[in-house]
PDB file with SEQRES, HELIX, SHEET and CRYST1 records, atoms N, CA, C and O in Angstrom:
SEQRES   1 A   73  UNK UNK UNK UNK UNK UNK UNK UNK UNK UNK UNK UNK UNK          
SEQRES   2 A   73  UNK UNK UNK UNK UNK UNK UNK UNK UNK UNK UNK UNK UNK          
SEQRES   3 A   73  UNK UNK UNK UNK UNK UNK UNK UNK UNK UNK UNK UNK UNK          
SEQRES   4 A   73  UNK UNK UNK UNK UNK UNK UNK UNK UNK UNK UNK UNK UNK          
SEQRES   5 A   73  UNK UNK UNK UNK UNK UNK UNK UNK UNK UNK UNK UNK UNK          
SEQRES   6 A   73  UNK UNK UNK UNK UNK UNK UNK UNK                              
HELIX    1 AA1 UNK A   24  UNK A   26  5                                   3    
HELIX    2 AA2 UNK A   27  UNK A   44  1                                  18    
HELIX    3 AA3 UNK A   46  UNK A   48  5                                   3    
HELIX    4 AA4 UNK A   52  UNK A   54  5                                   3    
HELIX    5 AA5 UNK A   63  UNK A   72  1                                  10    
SHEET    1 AA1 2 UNK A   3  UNK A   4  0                                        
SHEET    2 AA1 2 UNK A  19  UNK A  20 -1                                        
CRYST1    1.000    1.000    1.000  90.00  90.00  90.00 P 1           1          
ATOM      1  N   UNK A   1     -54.028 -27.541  20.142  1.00  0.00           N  
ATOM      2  CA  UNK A   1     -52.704 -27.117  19.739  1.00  0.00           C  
ATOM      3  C   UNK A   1     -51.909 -28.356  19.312  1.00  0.00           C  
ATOM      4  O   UNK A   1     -51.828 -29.367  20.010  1.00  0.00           O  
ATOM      5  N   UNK A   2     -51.140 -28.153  17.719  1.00  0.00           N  
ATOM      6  CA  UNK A   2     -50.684 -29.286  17.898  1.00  0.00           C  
ATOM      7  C   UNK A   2     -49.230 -29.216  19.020  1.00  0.00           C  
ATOM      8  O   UNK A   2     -48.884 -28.258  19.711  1.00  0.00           O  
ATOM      9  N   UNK A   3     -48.478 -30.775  18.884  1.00  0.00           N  
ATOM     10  CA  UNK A   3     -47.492 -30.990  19.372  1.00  0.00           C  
ATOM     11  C   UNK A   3     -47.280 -32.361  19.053  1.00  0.00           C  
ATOM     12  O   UNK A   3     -48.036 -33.329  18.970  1.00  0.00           O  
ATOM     13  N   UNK A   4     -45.389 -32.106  18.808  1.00  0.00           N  
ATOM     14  CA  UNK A   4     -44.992 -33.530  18.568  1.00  0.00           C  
ATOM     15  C   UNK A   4     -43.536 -33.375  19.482  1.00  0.00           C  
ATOM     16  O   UNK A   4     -42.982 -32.357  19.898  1.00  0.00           O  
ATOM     17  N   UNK A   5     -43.235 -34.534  19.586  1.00  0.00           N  
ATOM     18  CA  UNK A   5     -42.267 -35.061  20.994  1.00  0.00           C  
ATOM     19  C   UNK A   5     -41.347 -36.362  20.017  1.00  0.00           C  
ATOM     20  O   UNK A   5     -41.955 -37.031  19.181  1.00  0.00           O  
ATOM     21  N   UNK A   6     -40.333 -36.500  20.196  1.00  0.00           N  
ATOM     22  CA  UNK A   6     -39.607 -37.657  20.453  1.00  0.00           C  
ATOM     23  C   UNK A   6     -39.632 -38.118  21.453  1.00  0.00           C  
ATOM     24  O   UNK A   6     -39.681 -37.344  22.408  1.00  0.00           O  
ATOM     25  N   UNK A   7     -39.606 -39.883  21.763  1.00  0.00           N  
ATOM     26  CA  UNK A   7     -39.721 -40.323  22.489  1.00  0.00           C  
ATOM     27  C   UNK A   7     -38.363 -41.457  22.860  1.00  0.00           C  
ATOM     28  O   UNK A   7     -38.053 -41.917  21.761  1.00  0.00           O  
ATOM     29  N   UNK A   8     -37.620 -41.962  23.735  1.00  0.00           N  
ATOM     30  CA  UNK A   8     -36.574 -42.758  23.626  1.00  0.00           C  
ATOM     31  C   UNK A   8     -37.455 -43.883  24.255  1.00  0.00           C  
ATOM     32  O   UNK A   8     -38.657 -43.767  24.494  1.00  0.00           O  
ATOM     33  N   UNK A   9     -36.711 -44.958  24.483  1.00  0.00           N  
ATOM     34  CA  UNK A   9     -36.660 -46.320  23.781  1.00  0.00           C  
ATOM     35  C   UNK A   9     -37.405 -46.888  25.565  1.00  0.00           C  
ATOM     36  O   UNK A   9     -38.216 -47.808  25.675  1.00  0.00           O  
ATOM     37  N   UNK A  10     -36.920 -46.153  26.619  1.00  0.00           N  
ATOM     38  CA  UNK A  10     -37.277 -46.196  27.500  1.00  0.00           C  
ATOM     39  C   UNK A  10     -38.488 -44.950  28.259  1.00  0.00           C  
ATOM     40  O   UNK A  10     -38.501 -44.725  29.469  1.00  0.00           O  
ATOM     41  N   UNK A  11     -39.040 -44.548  27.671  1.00  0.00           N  
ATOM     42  CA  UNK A  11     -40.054 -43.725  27.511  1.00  0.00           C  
ATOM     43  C   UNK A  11     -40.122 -42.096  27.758  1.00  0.00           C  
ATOM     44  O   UNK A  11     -41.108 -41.388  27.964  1.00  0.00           O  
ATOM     45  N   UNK A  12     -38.676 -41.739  27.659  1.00  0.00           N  
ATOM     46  CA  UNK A  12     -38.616 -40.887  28.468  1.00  0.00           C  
ATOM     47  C   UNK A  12     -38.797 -39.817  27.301  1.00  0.00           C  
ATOM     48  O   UNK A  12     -38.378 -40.328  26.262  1.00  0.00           O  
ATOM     49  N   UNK A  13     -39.314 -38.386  27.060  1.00  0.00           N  
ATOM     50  CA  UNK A  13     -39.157 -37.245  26.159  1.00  0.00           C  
ATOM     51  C   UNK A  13     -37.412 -36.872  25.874  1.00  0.00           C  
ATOM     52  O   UNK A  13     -36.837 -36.648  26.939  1.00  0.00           O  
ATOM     53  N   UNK A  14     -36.614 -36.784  24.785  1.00  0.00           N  
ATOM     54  CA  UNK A  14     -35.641 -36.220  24.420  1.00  0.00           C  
ATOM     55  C   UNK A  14     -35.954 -35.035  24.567  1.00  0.00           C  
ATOM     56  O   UNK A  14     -36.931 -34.374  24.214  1.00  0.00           O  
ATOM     57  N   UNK A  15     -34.478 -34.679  25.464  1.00  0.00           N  
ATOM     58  CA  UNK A  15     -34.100 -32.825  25.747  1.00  0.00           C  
ATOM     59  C   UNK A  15     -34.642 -32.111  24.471  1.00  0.00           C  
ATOM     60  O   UNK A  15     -34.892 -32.847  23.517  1.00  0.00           O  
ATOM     61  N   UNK A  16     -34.796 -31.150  24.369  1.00  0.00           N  
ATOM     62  CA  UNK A  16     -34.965 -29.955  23.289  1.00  0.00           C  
ATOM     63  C   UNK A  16     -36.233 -30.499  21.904  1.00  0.00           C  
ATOM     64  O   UNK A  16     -36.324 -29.606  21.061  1.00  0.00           O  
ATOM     65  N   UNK A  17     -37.019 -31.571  21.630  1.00  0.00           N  
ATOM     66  CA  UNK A  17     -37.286 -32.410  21.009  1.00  0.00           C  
ATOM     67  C   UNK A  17     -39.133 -32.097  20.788  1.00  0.00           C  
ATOM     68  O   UNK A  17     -39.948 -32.715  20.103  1.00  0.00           O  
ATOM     69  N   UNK A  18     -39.287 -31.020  21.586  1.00  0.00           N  
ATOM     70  CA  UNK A  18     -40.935 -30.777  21.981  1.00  0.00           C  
ATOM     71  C   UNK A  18     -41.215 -29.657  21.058  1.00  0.00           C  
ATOM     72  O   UNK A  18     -40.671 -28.553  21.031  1.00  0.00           O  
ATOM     73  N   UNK A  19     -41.831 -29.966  20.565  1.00  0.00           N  
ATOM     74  CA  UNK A  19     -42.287 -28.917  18.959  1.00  0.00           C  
ATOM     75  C   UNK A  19     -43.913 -28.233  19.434  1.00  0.00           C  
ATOM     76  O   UNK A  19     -44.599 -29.039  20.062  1.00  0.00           O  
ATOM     77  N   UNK A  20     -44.390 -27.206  19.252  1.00  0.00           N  
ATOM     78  CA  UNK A  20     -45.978 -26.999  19.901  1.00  0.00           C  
ATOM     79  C   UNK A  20     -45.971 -25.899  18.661  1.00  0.00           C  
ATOM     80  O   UNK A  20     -45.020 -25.236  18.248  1.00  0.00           O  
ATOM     81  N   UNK A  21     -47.442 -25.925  18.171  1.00  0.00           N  
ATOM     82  CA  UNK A  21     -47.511 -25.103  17.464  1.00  0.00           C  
ATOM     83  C   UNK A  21     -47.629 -24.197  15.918  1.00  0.00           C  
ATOM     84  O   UNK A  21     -47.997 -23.143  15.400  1.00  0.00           O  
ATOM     85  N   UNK A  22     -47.023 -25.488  15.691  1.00  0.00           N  
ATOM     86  CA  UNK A  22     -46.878 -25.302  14.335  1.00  0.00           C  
ATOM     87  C   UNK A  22     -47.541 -25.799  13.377  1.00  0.00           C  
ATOM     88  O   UNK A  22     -48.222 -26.792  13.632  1.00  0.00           O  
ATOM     89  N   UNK A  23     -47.537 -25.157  11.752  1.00  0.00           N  
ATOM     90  CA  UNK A  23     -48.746 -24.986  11.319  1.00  0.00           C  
ATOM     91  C   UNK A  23     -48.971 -26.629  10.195  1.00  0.00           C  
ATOM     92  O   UNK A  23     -48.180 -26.726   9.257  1.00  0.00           O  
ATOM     93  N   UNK A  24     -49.561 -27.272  10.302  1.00  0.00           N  
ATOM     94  CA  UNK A  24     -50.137 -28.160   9.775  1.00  0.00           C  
ATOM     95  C   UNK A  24     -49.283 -28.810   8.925  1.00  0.00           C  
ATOM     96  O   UNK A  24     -48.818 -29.928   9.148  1.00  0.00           O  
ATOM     97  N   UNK A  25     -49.024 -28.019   7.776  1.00  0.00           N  
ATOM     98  CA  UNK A  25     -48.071 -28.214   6.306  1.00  0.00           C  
ATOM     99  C   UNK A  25     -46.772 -28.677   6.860  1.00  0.00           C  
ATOM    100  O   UNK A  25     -45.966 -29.174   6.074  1.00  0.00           O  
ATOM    101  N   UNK A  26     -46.524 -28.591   7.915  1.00  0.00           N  
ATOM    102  CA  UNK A  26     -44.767 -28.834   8.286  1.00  0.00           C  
ATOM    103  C   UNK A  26     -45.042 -30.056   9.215  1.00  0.00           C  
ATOM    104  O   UNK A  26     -44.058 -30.400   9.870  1.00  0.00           O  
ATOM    105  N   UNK A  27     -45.929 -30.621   9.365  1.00  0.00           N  
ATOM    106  CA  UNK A  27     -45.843 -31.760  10.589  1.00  0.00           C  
ATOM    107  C   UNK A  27     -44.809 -32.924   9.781  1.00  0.00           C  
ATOM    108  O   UNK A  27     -44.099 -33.683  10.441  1.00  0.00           O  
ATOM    109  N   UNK A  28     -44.838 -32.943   8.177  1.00  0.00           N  
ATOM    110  CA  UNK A  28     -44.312 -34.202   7.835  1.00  0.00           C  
ATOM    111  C   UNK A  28     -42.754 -34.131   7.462  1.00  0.00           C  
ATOM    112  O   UNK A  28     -41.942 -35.041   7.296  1.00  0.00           O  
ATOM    113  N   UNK A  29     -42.609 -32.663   7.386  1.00  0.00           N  
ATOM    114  CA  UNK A  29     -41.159 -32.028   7.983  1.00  0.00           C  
ATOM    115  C   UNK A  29     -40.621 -32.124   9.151  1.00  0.00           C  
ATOM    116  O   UNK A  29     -39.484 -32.218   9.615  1.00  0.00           O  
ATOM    117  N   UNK A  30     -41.633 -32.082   9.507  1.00  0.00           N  
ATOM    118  CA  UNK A  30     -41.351 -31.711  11.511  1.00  0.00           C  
ATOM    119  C   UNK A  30     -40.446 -33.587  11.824  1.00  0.00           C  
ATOM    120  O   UNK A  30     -39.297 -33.752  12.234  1.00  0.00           O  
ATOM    121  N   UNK A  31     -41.470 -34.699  11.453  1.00  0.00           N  
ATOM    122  CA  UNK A  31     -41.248 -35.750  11.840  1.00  0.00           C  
ATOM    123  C   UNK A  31     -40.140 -35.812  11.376  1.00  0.00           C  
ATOM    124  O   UNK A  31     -39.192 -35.930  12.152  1.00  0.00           O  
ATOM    125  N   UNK A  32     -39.890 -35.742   9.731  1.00  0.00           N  
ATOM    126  CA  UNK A  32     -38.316 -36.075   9.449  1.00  0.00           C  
ATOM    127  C   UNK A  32     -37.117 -35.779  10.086  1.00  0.00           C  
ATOM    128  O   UNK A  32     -36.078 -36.439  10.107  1.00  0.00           O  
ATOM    129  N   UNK A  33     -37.491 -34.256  10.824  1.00  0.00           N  
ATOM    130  CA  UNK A  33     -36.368 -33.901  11.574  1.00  0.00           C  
ATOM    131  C   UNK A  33     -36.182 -34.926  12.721  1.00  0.00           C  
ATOM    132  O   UNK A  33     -35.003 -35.053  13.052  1.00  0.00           O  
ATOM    133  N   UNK A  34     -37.035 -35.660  13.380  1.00  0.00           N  
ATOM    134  CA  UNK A  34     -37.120 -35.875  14.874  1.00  0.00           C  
ATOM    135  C   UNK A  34     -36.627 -37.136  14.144  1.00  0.00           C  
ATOM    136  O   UNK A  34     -35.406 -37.133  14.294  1.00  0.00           O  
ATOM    137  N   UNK A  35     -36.955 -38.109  13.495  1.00  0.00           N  
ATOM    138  CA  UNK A  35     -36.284 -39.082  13.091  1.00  0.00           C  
ATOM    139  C   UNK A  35     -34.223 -38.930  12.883  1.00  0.00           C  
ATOM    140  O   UNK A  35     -33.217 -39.356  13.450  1.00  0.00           O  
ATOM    141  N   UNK A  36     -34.557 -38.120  11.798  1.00  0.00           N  
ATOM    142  CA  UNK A  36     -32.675 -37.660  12.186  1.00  0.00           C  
ATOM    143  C   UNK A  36     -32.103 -37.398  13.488  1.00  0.00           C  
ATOM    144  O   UNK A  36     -30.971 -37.815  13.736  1.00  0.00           O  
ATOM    145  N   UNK A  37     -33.018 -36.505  14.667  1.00  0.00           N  
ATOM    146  CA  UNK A  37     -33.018 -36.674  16.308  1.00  0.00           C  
ATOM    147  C   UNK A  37     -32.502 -37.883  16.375  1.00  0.00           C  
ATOM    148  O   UNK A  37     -31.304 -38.146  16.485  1.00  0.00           O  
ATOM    149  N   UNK A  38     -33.478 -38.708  16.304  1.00  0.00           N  
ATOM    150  CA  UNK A  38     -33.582 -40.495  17.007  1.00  0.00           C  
ATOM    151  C   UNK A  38     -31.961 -41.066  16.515  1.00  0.00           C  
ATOM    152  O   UNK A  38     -31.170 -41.457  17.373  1.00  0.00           O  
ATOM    153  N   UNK A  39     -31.640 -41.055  15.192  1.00  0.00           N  
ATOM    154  CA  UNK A  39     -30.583 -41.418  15.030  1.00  0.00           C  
ATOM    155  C   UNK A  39     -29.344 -40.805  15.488  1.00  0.00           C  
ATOM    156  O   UNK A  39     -28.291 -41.416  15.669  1.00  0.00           O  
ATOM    157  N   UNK A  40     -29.517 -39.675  15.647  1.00  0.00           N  
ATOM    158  CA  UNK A  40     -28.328 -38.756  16.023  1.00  0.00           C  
ATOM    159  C   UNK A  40     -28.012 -39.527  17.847  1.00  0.00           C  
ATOM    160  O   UNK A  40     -26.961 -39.839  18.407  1.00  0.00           O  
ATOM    161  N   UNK A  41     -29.373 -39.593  18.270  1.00  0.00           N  
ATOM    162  CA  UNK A  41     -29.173 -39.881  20.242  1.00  0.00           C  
ATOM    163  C   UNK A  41     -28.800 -41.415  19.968  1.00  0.00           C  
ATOM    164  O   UNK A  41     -27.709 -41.804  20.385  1.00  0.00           O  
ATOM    165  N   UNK A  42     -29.695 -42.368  19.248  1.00  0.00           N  
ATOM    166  CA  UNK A  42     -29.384 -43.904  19.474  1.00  0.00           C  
ATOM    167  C   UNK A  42     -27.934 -43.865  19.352  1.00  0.00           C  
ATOM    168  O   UNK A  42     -27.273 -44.340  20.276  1.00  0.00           O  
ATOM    169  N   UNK A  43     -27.212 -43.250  18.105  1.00  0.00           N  
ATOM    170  CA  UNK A  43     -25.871 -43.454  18.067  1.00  0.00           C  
ATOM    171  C   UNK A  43     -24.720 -42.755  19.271  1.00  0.00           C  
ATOM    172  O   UNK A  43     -23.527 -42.960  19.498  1.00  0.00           O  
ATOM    173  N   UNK A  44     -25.626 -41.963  19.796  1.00  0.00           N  
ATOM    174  CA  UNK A  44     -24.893 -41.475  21.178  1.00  0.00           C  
ATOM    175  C   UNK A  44     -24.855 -42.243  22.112  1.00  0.00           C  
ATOM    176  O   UNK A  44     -23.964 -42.178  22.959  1.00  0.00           O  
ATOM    177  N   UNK A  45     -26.148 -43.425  22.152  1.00  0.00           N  
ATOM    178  CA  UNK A  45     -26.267 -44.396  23.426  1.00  0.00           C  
ATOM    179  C   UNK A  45     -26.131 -45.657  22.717  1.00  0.00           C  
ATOM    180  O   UNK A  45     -26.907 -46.499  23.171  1.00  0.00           O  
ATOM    181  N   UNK A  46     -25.306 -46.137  21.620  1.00  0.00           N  
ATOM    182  CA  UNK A  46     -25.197 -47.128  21.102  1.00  0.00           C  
ATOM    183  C   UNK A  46     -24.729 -48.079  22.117  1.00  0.00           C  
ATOM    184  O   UNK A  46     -25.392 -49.090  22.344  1.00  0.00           O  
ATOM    185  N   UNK A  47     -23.533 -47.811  22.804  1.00  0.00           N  
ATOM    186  CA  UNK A  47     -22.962 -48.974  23.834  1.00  0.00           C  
ATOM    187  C   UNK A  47     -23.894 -49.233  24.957  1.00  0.00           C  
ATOM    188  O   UNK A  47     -23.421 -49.872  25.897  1.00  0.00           O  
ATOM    189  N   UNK A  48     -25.362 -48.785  25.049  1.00  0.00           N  
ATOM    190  CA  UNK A  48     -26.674 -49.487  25.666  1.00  0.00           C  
ATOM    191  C   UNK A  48     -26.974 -50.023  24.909  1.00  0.00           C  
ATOM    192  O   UNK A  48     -27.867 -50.761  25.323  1.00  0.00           O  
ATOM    193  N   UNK A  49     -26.783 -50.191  23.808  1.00  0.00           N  
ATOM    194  CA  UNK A  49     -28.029 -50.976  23.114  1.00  0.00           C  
ATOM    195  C   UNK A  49     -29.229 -50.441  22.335  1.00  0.00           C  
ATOM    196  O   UNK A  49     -30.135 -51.146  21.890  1.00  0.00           O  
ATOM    197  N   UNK A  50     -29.125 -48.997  22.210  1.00  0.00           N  
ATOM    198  CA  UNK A  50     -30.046 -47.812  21.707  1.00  0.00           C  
ATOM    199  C   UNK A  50     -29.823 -48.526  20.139  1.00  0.00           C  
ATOM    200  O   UNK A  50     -28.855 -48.993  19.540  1.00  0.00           O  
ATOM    201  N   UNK A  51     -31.540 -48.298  19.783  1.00  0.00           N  
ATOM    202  CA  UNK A  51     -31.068 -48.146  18.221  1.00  0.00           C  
ATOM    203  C   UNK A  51     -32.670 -47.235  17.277  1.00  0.00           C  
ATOM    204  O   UNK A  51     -33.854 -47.168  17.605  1.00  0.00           O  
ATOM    205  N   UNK A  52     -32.112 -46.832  16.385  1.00  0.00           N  
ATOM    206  CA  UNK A  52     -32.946 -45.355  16.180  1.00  0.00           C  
ATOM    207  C   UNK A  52     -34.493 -45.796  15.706  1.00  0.00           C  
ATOM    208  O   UNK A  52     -35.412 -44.991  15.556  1.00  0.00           O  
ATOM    209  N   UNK A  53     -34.584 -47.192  15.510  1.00  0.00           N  
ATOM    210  CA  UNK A  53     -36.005 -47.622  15.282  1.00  0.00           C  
ATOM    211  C   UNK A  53     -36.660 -47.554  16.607  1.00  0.00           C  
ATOM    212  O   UNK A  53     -37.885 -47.470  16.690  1.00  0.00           O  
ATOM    213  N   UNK A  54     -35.950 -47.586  17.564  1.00  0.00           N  
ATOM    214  CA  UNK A  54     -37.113 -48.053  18.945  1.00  0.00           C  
ATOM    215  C   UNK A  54     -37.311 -46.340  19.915  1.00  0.00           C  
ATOM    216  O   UNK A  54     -37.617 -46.292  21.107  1.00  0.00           O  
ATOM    217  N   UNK A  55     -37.078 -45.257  19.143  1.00  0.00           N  
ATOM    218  CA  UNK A  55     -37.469 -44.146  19.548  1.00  0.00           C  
ATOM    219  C   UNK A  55     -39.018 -44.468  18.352  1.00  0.00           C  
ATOM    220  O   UNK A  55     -39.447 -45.370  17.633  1.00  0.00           O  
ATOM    221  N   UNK A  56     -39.461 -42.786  18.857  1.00  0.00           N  
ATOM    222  CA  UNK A  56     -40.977 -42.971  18.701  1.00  0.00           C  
ATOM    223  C   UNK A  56     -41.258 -41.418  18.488  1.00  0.00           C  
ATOM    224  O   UNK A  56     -40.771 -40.612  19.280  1.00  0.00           O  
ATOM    225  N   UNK A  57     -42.134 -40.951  17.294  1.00  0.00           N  
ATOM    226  CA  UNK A  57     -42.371 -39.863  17.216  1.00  0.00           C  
ATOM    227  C   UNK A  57     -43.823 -39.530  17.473  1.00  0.00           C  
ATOM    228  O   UNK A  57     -44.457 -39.587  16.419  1.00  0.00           O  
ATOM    229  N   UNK A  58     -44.535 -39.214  18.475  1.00  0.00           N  
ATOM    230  CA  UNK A  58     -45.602 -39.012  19.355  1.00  0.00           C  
ATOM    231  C   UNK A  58     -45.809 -37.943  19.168  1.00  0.00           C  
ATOM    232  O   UNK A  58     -44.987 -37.055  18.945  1.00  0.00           O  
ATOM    233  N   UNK A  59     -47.502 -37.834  19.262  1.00  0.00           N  
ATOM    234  CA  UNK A  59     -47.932 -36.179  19.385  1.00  0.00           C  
ATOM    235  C   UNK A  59     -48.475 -36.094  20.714  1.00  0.00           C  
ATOM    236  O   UNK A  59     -48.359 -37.112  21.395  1.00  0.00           O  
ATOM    237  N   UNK A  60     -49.115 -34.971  21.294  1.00  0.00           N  
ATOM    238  CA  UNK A  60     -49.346 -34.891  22.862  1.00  0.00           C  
ATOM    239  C   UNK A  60     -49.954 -35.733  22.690  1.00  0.00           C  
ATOM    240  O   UNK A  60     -49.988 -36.389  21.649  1.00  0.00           O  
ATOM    241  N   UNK A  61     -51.002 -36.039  24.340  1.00  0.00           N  
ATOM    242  CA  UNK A  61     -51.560 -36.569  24.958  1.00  0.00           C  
ATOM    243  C   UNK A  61     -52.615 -35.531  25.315  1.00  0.00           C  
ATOM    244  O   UNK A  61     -52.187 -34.387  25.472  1.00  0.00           O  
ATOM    245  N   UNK A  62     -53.684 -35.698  25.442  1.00  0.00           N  
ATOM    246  CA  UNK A  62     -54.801 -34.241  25.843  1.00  0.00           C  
ATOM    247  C   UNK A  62     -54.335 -34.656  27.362  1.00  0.00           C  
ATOM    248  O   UNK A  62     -53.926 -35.743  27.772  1.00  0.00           O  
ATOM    249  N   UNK A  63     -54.544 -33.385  28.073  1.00  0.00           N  
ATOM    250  CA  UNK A  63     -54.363 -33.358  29.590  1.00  0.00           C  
ATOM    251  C   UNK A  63     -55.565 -34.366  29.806  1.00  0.00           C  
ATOM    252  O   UNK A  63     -55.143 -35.417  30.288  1.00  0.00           O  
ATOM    253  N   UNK A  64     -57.210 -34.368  29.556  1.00  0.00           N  
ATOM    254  CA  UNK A  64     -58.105 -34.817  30.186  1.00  0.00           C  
ATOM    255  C   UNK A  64     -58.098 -36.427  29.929  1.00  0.00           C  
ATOM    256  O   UNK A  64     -58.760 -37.207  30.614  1.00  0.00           O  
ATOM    257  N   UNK A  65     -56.924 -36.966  28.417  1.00  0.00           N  
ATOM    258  CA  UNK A  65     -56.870 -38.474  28.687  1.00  0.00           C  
ATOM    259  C   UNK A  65     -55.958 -38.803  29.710  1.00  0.00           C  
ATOM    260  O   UNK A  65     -56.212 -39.800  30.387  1.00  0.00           O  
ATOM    261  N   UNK A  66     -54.691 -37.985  30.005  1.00  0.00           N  
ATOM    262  CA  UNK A  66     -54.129 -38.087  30.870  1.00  0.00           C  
ATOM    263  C   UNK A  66     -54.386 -38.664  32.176  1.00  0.00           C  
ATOM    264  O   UNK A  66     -53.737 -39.571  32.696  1.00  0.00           O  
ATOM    265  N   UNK A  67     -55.471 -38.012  32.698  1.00  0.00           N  
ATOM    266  CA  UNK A  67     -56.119 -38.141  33.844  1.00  0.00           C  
ATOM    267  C   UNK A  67     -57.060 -39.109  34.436  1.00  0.00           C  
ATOM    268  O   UNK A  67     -57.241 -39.617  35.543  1.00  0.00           O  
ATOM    269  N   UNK A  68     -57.763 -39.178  32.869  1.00  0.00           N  
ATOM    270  CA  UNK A  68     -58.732 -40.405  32.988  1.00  0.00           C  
ATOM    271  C   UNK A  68     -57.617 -41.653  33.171  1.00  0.00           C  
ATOM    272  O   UNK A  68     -58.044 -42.623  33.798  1.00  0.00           O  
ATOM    273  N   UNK A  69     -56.531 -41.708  32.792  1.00  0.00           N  
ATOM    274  CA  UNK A  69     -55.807 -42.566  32.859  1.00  0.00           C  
ATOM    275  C   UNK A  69     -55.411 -42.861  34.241  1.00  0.00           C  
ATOM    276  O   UNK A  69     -55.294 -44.013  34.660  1.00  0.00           O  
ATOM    277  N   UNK A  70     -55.193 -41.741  34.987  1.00  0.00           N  
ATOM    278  CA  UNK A  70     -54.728 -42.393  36.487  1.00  0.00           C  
ATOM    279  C   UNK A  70     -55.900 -42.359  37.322  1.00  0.00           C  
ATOM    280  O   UNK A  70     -56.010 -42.867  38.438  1.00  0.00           O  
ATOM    281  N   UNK A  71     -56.701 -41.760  36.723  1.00  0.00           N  
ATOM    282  CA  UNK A  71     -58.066 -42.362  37.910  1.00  0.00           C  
ATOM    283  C   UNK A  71     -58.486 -43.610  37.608  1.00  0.00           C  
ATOM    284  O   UNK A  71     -59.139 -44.213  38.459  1.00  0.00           O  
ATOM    285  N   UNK A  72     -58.112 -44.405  35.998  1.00  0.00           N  
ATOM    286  CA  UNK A  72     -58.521 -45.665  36.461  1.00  0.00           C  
ATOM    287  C   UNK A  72     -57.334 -46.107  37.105  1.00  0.00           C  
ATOM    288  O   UNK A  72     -57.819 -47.142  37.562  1.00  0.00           O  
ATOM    289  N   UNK A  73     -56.544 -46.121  37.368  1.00  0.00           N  
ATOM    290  CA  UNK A  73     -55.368 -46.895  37.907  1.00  0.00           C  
ATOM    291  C   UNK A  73     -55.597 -47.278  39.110  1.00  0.00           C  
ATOM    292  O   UNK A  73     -54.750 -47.928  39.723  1.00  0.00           O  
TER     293      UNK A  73                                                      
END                                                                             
């Protein structure tokens, strides 16, 4: 399944920002929107220091790399 996520600057997923589902032809739509996201929040957290390059537009993670990930840890 796909999925794409915004990501902020400190790693955390942006509220409302989780897309699942959708069909192929729109992923490069999809990103443009989440980029306008990034700028819309950096300029909300500007007086941190936010700025809309250091968000991140990510697709999932498979659950099973997930995992392999904390069993090596």
């Amino acid at each position: 399944m796909r999925e794409l996520r915004l990501i902020d600057p400190d790693g955390y997923t942006v509220p409302g920002t989780v897309h699942t589902g959708y069909p192929a032809a729109m992923e490069g739509e999809l990103r443009a929107h989440l980029r306008v996201v990034a700028e819309r929040e950096a300029a909300r957290w500007a007086d941190f220091g936010y700025h809309a390059a250091d968000y991140q537009v990510l697709p999932a993670v498979p659950q099973s790399a997930v995992q392999l990930l904390v069993q090596a840890a």
